[in-house]
MOPAC internal coordinates of N, CA, C and O (Angstrom, degrees):
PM7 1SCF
backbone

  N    0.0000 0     0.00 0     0.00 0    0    0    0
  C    1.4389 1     0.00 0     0.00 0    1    0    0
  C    1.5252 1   108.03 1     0.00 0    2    1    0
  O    1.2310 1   126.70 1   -39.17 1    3    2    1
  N    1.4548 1   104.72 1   140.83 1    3    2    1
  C    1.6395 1   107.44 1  -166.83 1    5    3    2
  C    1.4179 1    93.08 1   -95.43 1    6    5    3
  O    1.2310 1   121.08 1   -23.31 1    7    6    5
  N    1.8013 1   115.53 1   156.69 1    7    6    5
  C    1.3043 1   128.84 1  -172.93 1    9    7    6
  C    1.6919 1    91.09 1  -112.44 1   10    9    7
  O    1.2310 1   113.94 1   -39.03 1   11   10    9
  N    1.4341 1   129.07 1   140.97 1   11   10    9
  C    1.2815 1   109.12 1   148.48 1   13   11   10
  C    1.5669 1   109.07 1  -149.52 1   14   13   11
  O    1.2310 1   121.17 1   -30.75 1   15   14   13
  N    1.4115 1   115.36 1   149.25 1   15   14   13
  C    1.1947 1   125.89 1  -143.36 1   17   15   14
  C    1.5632 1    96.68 1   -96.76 1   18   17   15
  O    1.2310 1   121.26 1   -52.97 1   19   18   17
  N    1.8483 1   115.19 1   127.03 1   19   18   17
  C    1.5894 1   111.86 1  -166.29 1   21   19   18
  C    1.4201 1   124.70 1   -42.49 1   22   21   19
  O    1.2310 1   124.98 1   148.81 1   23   22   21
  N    1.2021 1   108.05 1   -31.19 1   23   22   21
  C    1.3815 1   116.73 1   167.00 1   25   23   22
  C    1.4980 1   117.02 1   -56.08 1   26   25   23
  O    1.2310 1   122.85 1   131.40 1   27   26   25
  N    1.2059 1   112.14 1   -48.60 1   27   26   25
  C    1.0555 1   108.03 1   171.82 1   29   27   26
  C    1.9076 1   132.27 1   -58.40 1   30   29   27
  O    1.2310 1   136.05 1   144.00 1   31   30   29
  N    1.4261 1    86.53 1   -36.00 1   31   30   29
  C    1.4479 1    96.77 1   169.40 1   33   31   30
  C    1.6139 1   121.13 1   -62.84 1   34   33   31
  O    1.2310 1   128.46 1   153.54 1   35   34   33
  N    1.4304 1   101.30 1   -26.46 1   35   34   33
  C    1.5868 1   111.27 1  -170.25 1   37   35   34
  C    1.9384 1   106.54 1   -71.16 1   38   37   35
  O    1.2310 1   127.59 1   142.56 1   39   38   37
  N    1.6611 1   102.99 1   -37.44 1   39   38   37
  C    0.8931 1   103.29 1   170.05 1   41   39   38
  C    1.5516 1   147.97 1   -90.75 1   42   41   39
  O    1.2310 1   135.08 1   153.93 1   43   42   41
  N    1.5362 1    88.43 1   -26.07 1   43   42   41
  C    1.8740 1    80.58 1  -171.09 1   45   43   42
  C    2.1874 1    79.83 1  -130.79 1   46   45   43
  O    1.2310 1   130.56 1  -114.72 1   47   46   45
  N    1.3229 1    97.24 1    65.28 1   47   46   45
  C    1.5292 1    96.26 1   177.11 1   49   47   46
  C    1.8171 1   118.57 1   -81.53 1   50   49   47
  O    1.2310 1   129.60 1   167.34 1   51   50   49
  N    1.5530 1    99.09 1   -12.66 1   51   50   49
  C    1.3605 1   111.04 1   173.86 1   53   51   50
  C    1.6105 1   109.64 1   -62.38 1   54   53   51
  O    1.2310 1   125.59 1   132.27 1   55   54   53
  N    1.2916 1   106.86 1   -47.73 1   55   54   53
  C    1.7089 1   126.45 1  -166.59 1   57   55   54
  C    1.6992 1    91.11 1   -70.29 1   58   57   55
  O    1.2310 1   121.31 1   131.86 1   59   58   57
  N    1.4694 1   115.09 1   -48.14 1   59   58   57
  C    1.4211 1    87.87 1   178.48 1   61   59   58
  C    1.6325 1   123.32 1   -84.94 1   62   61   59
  O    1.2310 1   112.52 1   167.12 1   63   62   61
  N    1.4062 1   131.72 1   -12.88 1   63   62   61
  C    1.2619 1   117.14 1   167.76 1   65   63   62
  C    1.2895 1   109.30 1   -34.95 1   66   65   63
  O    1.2310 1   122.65 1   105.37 1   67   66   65
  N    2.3274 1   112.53 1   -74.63 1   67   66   65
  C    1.0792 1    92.84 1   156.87 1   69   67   66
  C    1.1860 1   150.84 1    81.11 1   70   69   67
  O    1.2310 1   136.73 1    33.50 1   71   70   69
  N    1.4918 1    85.22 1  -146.50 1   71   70   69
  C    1.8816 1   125.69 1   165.99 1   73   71   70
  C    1.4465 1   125.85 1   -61.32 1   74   73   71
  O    1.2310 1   125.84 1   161.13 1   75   74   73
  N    1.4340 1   106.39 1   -18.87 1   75   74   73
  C    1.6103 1   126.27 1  -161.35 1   77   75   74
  C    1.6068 1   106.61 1   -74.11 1   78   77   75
  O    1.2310 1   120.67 1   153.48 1   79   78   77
  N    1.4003 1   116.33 1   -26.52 1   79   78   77
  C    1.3754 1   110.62 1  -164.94 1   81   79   78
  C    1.5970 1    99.24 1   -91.77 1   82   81   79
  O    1.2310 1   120.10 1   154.16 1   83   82   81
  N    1.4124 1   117.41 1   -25.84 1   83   82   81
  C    1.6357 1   123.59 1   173.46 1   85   83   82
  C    1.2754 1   139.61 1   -85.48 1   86   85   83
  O    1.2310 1   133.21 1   175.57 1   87   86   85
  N    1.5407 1    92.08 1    -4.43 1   87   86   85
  C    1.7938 1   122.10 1  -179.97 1   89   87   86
  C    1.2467 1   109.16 1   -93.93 1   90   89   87
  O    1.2310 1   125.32 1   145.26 1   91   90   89
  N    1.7143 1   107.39 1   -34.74 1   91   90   89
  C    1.3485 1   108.69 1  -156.69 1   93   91   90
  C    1.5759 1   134.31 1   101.15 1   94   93   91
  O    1.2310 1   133.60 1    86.41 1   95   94   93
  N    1.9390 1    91.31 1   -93.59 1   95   94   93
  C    1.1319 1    79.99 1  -175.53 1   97   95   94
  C    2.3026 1    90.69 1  -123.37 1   98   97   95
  O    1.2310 1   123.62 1    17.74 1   99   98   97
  N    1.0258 1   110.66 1  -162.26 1   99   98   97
  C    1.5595 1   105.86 1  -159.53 1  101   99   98
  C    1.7410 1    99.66 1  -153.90 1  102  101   99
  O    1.2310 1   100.84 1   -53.02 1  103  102  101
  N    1.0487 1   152.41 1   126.98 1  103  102  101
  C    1.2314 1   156.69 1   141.73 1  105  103  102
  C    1.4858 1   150.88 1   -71.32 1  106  105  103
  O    1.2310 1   139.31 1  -112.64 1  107  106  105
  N    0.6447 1    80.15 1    67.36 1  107  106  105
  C    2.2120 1    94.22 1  -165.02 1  109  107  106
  C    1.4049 1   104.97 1   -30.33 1  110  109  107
  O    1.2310 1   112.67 1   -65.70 1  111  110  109
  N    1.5552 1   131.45 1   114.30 1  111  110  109
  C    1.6432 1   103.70 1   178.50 1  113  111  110
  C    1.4385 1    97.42 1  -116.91 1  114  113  111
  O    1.2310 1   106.04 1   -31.84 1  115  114  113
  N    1.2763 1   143.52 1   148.16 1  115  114  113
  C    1.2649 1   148.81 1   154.36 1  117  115  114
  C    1.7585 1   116.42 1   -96.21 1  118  117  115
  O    1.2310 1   116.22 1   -81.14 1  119  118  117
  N    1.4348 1   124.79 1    98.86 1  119  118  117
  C    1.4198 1   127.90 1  -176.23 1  121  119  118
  C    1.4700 1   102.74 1    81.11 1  122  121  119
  O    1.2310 1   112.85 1  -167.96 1  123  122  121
  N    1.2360 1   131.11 1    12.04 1  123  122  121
  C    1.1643 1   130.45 1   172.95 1  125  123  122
  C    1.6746 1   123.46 1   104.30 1  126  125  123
  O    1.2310 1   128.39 1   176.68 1  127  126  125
  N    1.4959 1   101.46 1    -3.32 1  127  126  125
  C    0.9174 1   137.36 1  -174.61 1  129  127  126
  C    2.2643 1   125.43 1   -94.31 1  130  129  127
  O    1.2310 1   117.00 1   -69.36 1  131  130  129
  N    1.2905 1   123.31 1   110.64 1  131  130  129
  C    1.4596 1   117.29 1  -143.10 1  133  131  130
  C    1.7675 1    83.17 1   -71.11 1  134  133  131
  O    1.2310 1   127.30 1   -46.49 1  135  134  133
  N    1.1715 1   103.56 1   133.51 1  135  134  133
  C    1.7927 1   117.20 1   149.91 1  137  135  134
  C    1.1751 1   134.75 1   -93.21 1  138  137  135
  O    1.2310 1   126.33 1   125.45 1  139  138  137
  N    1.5362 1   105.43 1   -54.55 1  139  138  137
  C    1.4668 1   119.43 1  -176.70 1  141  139  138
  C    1.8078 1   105.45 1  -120.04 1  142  141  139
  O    1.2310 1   120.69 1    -8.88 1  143  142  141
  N    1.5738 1   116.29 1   171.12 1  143  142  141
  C    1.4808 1   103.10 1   160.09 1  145  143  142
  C    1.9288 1    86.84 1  -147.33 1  146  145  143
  O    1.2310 1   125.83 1   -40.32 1  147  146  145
  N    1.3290 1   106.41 1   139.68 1  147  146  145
  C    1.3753 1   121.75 1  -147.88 1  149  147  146
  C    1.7532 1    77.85 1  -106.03 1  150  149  147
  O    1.2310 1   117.24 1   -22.00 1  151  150  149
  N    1.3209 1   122.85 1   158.00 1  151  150  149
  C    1.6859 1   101.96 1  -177.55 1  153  151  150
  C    2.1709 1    71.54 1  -174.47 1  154  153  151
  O    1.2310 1   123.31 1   -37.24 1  155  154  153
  N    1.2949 1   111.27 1   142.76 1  155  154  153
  C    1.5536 1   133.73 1  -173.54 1  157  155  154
  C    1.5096 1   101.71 1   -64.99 1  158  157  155
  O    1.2310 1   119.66 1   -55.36 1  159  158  157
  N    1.2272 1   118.25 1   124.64 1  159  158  157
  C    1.5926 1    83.00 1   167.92 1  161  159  158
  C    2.1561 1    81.25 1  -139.53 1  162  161  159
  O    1.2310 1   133.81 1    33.10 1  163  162  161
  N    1.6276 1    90.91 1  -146.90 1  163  162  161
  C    1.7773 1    91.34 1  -160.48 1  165  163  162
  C    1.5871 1   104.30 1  -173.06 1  166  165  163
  O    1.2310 1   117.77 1    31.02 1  167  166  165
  N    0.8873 1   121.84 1  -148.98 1  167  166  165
  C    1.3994 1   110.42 1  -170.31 1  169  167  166
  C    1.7995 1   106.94 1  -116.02 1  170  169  167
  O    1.2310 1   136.20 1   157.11 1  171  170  169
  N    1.6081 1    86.25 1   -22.89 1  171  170  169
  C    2.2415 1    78.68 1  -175.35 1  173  171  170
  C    1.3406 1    80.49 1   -94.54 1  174  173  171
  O    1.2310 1   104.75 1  -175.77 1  175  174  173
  N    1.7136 1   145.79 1     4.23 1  175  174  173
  C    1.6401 1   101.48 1  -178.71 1  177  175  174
  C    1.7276 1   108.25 1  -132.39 1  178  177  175
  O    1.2310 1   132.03 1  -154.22 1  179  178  177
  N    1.6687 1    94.37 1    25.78 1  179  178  177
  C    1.3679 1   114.27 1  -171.59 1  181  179  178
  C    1.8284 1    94.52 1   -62.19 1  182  181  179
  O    1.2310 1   118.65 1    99.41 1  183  182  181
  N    1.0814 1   120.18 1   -80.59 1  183  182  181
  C    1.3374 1   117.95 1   172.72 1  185  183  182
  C    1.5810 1   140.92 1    -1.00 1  186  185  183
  O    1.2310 1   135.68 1   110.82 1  187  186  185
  N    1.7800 1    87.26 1   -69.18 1  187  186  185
  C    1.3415 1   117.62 1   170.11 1  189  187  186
  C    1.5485 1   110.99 1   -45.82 1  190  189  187
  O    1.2310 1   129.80 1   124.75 1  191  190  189
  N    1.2128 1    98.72 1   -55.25 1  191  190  189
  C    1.5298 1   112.77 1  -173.90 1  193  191  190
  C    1.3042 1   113.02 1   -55.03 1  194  193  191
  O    1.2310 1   118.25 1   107.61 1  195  194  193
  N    1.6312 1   120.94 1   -72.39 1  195  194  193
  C    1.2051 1   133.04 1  -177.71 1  197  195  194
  C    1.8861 1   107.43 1   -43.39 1  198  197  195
  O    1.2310 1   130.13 1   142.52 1  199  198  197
  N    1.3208 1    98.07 1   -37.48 1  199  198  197
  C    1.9259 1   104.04 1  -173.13 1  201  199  198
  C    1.5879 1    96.55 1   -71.77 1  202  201  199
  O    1.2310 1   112.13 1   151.21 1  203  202  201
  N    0.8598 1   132.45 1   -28.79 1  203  202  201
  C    1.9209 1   141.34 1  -159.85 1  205  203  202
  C    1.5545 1    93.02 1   -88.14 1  206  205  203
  O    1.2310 1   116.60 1   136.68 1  207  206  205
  N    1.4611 1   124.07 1   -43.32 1  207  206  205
  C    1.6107 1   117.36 1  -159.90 1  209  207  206
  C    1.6188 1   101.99 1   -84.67 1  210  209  207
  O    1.2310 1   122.01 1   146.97 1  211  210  209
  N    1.5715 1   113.76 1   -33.03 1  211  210  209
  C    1.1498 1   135.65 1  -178.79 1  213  211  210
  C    1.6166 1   113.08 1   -56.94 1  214  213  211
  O    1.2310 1   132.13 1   123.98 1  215  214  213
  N    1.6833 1    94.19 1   -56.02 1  215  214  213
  C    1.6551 1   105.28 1   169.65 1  217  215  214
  C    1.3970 1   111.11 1   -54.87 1  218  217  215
  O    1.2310 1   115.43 1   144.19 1  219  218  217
  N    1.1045 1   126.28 1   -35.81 1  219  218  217
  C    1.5828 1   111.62 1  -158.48 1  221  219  218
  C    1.5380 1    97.68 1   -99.01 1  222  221  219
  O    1.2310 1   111.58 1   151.66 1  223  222  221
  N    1.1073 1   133.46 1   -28.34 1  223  222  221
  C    0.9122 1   133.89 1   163.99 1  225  223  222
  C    1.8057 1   120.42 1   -44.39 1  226  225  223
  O    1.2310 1   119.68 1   117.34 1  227  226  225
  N    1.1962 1   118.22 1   -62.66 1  227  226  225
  C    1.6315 1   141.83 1   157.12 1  229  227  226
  C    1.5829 1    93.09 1   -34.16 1  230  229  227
  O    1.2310 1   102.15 1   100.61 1  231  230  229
  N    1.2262 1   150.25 1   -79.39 1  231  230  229
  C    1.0208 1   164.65 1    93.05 1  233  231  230
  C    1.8922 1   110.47 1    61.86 1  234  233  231
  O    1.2310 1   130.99 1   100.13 1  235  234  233
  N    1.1668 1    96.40 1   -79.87 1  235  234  233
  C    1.4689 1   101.27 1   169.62 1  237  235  234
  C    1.7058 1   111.15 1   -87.27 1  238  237  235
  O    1.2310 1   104.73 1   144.02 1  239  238  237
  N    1.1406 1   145.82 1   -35.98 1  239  238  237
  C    1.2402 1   127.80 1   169.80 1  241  239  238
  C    1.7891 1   106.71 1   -62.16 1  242  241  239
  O    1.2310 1   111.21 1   171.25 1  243  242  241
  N    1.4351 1   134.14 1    -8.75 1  243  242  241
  C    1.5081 1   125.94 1  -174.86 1  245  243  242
  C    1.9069 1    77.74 1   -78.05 1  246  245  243
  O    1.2310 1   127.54 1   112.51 1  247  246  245
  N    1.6892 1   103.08 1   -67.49 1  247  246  245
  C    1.3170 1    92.09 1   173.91 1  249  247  246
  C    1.3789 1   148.35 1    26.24 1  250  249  247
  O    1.2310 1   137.45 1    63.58 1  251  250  249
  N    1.4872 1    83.80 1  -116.42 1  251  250  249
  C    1.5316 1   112.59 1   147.07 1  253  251  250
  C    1.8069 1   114.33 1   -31.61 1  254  253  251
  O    1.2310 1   110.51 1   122.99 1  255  254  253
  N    1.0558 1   135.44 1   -57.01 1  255  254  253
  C    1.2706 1   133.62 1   175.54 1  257  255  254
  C    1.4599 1   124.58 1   -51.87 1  258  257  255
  O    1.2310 1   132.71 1   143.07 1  259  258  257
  N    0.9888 1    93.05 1   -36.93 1  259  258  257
  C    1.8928 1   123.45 1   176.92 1  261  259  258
  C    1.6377 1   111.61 1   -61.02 1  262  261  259
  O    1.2310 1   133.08 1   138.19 1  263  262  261
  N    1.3051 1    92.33 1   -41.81 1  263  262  261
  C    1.5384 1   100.99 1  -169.74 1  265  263  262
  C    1.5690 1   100.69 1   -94.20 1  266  265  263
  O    1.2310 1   113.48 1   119.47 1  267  266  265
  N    1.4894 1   129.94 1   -60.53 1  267  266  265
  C    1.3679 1   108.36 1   158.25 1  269  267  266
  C    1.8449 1   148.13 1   -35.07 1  270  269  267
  O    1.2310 1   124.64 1   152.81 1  271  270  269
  N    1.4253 1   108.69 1   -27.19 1  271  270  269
  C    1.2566 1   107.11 1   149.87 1  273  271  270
  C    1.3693 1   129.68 1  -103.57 1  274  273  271
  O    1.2310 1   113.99 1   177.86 1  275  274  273
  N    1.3257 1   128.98 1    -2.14 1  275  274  273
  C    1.7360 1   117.39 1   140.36 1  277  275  274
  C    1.4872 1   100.44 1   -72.68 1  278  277  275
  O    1.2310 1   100.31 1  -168.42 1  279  278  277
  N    1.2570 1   153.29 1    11.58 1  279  278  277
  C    1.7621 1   135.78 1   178.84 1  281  279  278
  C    2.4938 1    76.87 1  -104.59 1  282  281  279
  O    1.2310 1   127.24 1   149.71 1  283  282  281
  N    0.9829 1   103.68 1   -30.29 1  283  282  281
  C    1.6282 1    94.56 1  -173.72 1  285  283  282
  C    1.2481 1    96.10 1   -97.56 1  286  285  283
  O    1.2310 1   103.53 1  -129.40 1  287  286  285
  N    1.0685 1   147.89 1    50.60 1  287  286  285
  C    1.7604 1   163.99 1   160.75 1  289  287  286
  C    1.7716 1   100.38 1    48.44 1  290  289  287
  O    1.2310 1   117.09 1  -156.13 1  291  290  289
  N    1.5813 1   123.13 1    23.87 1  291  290  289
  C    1.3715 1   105.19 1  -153.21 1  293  291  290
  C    1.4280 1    91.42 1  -104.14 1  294  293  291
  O    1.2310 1   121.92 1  -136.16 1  295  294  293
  N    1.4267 1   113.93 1    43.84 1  295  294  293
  C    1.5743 1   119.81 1   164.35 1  297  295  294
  C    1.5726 1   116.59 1  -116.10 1  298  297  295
  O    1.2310 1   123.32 1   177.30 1  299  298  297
  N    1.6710 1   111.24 1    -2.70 1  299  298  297
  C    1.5081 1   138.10 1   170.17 1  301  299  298
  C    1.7374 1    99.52 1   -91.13 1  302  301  299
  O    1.2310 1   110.22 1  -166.98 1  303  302  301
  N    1.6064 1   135.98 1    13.02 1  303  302  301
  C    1.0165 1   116.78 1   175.74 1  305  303  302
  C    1.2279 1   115.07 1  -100.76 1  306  305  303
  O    1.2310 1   115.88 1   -41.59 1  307  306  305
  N    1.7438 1   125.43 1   138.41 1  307  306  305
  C    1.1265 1   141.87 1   170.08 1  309  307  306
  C    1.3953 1   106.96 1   -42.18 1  310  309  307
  O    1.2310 1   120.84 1    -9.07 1  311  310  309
  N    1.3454 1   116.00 1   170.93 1  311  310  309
  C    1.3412 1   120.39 1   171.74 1  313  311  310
  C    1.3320 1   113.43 1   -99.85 1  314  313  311
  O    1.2310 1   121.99 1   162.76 1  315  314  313
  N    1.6166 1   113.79 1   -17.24 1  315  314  313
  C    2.0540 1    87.16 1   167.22 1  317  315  314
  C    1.7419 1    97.91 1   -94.51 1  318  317  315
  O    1.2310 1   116.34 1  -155.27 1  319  318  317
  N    1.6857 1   124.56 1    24.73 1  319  318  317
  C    1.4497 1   107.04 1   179.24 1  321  319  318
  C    1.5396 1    81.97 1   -91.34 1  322  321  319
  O    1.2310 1   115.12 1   127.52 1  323  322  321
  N    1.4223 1   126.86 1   -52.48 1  323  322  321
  C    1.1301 1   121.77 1  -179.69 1  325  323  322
  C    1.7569 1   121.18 1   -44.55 1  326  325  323
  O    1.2310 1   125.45 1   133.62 1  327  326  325
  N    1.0173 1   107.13 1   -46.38 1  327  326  325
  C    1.6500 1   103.27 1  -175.87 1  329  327  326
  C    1.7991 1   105.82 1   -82.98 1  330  329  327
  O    1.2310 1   114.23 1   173.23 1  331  330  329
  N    1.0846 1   128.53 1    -6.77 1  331  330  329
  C    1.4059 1   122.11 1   158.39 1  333  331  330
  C    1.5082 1   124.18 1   -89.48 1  334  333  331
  O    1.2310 1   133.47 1   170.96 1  335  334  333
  N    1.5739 1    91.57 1    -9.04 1  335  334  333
  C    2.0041 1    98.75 1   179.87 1  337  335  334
  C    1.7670 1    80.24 1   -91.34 1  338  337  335
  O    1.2310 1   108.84 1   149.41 1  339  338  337
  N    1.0297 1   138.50 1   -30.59 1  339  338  337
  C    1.8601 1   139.34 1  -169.36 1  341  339  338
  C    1.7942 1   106.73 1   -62.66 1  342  341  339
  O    1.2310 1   126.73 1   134.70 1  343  342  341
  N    1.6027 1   104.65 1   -45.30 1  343  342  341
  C    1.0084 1   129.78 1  -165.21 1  345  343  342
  C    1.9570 1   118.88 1   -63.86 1  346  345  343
  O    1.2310 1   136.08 1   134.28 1  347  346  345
  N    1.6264 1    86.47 1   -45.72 1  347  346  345
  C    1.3720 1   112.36 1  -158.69 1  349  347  346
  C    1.1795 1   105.30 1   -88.12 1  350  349  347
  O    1.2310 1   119.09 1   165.31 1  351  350  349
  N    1.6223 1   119.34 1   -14.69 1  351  350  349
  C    1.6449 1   129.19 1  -168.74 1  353  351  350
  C    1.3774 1    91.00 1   -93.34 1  354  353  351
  O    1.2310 1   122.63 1   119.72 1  355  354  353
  N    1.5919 1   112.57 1   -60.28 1  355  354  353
  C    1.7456 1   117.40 1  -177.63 1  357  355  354
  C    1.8317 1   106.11 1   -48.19 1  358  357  355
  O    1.2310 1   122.77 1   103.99 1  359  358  357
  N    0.9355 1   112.30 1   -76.01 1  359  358  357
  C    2.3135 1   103.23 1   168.34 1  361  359  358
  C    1.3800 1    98.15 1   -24.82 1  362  361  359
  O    1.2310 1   103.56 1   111.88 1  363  362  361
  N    1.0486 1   147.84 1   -68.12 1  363  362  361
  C    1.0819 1   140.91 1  -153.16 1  365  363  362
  C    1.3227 1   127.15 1   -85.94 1  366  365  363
  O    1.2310 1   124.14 1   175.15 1  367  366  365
  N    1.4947 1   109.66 1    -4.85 1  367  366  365
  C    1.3507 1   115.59 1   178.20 1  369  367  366
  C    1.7321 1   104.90 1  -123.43 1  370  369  367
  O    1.2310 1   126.19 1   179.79 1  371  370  369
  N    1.5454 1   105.70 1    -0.21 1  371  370  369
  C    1.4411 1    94.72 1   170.73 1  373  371  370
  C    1.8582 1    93.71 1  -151.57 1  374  373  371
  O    1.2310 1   134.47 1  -103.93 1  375  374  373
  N    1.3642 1    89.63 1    76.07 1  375  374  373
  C    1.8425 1   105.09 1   179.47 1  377  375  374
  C    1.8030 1   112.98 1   -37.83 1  378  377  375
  O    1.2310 1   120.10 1   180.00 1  379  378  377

């Protein structure tokens, strides 16, 4: 996978369109750092694509969620701590 530096994109972005369909996929970095990832797409696999980046995305933010409440121990909770934290939110959100 190619790295290219935003600047670089700003300038010779013609040269990488390009390159883009033979690379694959493309990496935008700003300070060295990834921003964007530039990836070929077309009209029969526009869909596909957008549903695939979407999925993984969905995917890693559950992730991410997963790992923030085992880092807050709330993967050590019982099941009536859980169904009284279920309980106590529903009273309170429908008085």
């Amino acid at each position: 996978m190619k790295f290219i530096p935003v600047r670089d994109f700003r300038t010779s972005s013609s040269s990488i369109w390009k390159r883009l369909p033979t690379e694959r996929e493309m990496v935008i970095t700003n300070n060295g750092r990834p921003i964007a990832l530039l990836t070929p797409l077309s009209d029969e696999t526009l869909e596909d694509t957008i549903s695939a980046v979407r999925r993984a995305k969905a995917i890693n933010g559950v992730k991410k969620m997963q790992e923030i409440s085992a880092d807050l121990g709330n993967d050590k909770m019982t099941l009536e701590e859980i169904n009284a934290l279920i309980t106590s939110v529903r009273k309170k959100n429908n008085p």
